[in-house]
C-alpha positions as CSV (number, residue, x, y, z in Angstrom):
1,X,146.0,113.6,81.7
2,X,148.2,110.3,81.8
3,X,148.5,110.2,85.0
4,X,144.4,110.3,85.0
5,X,144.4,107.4,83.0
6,X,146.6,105.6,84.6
7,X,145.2,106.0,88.0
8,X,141.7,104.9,86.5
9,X,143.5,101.8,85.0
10,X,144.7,101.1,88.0
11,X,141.2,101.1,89.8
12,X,140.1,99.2,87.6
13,X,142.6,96.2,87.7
14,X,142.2,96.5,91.6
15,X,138.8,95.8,91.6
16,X,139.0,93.1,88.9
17,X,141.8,91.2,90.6
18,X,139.2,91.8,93.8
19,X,135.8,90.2,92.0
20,X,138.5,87.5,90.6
21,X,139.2,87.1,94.5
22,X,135.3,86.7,95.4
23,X,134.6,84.0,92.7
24,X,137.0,81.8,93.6
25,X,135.9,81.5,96.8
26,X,132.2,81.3,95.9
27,X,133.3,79.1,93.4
28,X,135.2,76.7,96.0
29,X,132.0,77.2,98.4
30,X,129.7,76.0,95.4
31,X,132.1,73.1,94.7
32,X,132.0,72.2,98.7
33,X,128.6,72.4,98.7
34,X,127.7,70.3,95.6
35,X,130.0,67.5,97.1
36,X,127.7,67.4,100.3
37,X,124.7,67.6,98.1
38,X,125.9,64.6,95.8
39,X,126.8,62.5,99.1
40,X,123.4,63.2,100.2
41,X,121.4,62.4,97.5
42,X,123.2,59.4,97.5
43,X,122.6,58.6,100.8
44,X,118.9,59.7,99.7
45,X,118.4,56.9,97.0
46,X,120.2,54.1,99.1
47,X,117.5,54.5,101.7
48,X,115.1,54.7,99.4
49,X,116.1,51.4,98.0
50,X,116.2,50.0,101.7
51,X,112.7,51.1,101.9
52,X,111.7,49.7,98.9
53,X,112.7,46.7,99.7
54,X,111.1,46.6,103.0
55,X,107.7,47.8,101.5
56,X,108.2,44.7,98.6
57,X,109.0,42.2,101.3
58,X,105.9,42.8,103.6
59,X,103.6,42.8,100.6
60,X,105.0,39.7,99.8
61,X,104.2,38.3,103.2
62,X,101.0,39.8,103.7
63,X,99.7,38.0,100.1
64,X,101.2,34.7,101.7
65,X,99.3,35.7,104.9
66,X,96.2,36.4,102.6
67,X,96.6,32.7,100.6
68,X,96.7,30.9,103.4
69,X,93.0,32.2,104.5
């Protein structure tokens, strides 16, 4: 019967120390992956602000254009 119990233990702690395995690699792949998504949304907002910009500066000539009518 100890020998049952031990065996079963020692299923157990195999397949914990195997699901520990997993999650740290999904873990590291979710860490990757929020680095790439972080660098993109920031690459997201810079353009955005280029664009802004753009937009703002054309309205600004296009009212010049529109004063001078």
């Amino acid at each position: 019967m100890a020998n049952f119990d031990l065996d079963q233990l020692e299923l157990q702690v195999d397949a914990l120390i195997r699901l520990n395995e997993r999650l740290r690699e999904e873990n590291a792949s979710l860490r990757v992956r929020q680095e790439s998504l972080v660098a993109e949304r920031s690459e997201l907002i810079e353009k955005t602000e280029q664009a802004r910009s753009r937009v703002e500066a054309m309205l600004s000539r296009l009212r010049a254009m529109e004063e001078n009518l």
